[in-house]
TORKOL-4160 file (C-alpha; in steps of 0.2 Angstrom, whole numbers, padded with zeros to 4 digits, m for minus):
156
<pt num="1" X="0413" Y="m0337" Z="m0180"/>
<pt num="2" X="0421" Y="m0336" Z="m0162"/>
<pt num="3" X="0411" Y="m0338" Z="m0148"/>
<pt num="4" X="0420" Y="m0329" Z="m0138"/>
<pt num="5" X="0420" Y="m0313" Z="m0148"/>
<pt num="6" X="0402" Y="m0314" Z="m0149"/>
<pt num="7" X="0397" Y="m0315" Z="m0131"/>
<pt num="8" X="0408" Y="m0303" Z="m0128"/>
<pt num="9" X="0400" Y="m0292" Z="m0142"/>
<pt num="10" X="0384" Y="m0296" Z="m0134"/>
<pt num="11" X="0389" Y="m0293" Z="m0117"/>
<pt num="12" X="0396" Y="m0273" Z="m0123"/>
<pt num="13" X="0379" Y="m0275" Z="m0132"/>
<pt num="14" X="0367" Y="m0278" Z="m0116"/>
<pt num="15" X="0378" Y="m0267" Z="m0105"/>
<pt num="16" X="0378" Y="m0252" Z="m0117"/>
<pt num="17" X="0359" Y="m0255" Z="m0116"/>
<pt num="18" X="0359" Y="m0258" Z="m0098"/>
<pt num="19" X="0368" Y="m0239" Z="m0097"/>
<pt num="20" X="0355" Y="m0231" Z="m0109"/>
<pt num="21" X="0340" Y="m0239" Z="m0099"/>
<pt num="22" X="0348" Y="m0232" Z="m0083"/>
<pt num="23" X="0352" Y="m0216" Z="m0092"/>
<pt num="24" X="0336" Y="m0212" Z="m0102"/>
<pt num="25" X="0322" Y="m0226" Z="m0096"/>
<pt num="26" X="0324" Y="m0229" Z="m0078"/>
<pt num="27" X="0323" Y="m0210" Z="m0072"/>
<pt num="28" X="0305" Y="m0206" Z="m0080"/>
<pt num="29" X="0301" Y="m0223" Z="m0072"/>
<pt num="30" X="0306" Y="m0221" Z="m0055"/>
<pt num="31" X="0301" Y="m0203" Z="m0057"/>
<pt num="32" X="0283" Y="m0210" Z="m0063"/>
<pt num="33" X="0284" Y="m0221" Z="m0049"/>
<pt num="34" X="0288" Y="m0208" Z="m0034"/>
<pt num="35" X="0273" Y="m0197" Z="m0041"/>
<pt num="36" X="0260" Y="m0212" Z="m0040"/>
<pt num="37" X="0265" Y="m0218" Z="m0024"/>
<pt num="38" X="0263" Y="m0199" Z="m0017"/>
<pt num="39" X="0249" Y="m0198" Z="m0025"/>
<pt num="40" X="0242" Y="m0214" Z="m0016"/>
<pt num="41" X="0248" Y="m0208" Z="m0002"/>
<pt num="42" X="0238" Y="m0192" Z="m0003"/>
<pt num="43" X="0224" Y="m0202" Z="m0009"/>
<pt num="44" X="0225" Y="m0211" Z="0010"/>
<pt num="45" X="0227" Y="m0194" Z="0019"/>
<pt num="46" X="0214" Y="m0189" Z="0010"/>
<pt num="47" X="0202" Y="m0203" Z="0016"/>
<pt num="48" X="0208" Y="m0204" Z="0032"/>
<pt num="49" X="0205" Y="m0184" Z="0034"/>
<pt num="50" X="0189" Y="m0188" Z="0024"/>
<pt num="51" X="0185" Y="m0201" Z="0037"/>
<pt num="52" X="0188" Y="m0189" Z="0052"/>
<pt num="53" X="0179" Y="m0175" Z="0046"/>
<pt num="54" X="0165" Y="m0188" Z="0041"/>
<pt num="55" X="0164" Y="m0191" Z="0060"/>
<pt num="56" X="0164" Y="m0173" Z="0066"/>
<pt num="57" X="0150" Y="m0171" Z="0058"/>
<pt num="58" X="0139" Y="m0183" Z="0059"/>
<pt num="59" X="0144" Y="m0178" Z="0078"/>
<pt num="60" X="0138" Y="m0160" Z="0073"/>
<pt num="61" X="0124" Y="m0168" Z="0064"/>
<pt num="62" X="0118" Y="m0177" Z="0082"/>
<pt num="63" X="0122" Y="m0162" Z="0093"/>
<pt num="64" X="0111" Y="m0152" Z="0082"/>
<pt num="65" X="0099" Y="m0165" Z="0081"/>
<pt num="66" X="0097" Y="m0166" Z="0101"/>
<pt num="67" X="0096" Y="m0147" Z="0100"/>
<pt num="68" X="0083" Y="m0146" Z="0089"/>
<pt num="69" X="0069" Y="m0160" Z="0100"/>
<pt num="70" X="0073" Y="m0149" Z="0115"/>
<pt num="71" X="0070" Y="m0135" Z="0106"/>
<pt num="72" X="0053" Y="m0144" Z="0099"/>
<pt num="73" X="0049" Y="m0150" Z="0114"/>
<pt num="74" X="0051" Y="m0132" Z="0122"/>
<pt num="75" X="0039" Y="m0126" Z="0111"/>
<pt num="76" X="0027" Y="m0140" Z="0114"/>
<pt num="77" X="0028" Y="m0135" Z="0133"/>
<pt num="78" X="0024" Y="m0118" Z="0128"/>
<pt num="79" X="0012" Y="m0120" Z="0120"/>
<pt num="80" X="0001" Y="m0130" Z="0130"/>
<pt num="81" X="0004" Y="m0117" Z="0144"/>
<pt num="82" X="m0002" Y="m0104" Z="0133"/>
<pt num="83" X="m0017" Y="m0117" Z="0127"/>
<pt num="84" X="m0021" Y="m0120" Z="0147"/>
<pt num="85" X="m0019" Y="m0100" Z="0149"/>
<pt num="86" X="m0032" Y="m0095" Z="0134"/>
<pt num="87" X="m0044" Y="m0109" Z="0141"/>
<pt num="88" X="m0042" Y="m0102" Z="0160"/>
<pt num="89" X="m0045" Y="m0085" Z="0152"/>
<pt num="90" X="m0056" Y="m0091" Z="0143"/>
<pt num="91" X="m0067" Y="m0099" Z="0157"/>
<pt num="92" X="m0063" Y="m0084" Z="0169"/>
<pt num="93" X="m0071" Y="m0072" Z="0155"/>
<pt num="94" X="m0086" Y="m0083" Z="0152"/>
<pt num="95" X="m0089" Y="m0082" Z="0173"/>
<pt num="96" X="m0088" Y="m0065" Z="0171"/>
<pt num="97" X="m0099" Y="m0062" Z="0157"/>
<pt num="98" X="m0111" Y="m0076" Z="0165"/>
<pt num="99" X="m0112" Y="m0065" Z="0182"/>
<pt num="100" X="m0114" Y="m0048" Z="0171"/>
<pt num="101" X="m0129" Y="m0054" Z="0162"/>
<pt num="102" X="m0136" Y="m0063" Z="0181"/>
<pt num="103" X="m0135" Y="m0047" Z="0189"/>
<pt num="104" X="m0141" Y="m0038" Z="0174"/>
<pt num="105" X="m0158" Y="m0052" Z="0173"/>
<pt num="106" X="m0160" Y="m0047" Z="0193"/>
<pt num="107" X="m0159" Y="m0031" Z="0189"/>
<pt num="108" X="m0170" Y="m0031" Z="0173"/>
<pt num="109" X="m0182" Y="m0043" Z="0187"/>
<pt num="110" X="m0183" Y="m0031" Z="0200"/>
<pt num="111" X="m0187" Y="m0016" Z="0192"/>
<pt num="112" X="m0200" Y="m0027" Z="0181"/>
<pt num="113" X="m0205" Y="m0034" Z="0201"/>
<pt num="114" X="m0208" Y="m0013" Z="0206"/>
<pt num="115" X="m0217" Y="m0008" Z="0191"/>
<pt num="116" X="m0229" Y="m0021" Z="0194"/>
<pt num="117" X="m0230" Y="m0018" Z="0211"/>
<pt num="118" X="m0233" Y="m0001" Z="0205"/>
<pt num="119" X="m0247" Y="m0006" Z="0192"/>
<pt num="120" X="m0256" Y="m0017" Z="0207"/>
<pt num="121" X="m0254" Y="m0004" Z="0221"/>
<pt num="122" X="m0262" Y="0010" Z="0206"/>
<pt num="123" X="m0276" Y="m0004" Z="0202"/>
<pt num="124" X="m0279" Y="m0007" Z="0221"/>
<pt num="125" X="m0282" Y="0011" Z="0224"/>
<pt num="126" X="m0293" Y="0010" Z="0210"/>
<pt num="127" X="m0303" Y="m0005" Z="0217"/>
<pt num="128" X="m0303" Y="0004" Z="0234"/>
<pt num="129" X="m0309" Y="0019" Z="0226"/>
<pt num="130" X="m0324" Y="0009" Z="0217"/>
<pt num="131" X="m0329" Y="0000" Z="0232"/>
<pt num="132" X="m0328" Y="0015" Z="0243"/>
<pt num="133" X="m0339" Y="0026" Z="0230"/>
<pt num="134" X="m0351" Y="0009" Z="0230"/>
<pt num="135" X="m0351" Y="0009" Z="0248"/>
<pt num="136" X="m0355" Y="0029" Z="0252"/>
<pt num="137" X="m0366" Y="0028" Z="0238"/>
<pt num="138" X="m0359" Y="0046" Z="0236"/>
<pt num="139" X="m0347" Y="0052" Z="0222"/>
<pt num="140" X="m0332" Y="0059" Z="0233"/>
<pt num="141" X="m0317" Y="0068" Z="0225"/>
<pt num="142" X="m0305" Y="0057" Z="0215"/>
<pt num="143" X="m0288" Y="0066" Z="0221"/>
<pt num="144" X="m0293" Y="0066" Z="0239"/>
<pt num="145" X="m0299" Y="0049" Z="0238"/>
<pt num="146" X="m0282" Y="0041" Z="0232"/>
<pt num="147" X="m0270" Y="0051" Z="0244"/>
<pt num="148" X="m0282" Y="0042" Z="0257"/>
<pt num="149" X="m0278" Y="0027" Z="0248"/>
<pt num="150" X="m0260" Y="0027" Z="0246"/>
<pt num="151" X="m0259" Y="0031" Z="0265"/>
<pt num="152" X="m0269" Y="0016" Z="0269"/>
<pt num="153" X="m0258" Y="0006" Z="0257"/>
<pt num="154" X="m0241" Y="0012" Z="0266"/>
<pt num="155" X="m0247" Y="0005" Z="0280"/>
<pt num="156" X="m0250" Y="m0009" Z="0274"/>
């Protein structure tokens, strides 16, 4: 056996082989190759857009939180003015009612105060009346006896 012939058999052995890898092998590779580094690349684009919109909304996310205590605490101020307004109402309503049924008492009082005054001044007349009979000893006429009366009470 010749050495020579045989390297050179294996060396038109590897190189045919070399060809068919490059011709057949080495572009699905290389193509399999470019399509998972794009894909890695999209992949970081991705995350990086990902990231960005991640930020954006938690901005969003803050604004509308801040939005939303002022809008609480708006609400809040409302309604303890409207708490403060029904209670001043409240208490303005209650005066009112309280000086209704006042002057409705001093009312009911005073015309309680003249009938009594008009009971006494008819019991007076009566006792005046009496004693004067008693006195004259002599039975006068009731109706002429009381307009006597009642003058002398009105000028009392």
């Amino acid at each position: 056996m010749n050495l020579n012939a045989t390297m050179l058999g294996q060396a038109i052995s590897f190189a045919i082989f070399v060809w068919l890898c490059m011709k057949y092998v080495w572009p699905p590779l290389v193509k399999l190759l470019d399509e998972r580094q794009q894909e890695i690349a999209q992949g970081l684009r991705n995350t990086e857009d990902a990231a960005q919109a991640l930020a954006l909304t938690q901005a969003n996310c803050e604004q509308m939180l801040d939005q939303a205590k002022k809008d609480v605490n708006k609400l809040i101020e409302q309604g303890q003015k409207r708490r403060a307004q029904i209670i001043e109402e409240s208490v303005k309503e209650a005066e009112e009612e309280k000086a209704r049924i006042v002057a409705q008492g001093d009312v009911e009082v005073e015309a309680e105060r003249n009938r009594l005054r008009q009971e006494l001044k008819a019991e007076m007349a009566d006792l005046v009346i009496q004693s004067a009979q008693k006195l004259i000893n002599k039975n006068l006429d009731t109706a002429s006896n009381r307009d006597l009366v009642d003058q002398m009470i009105k000028q009392i």
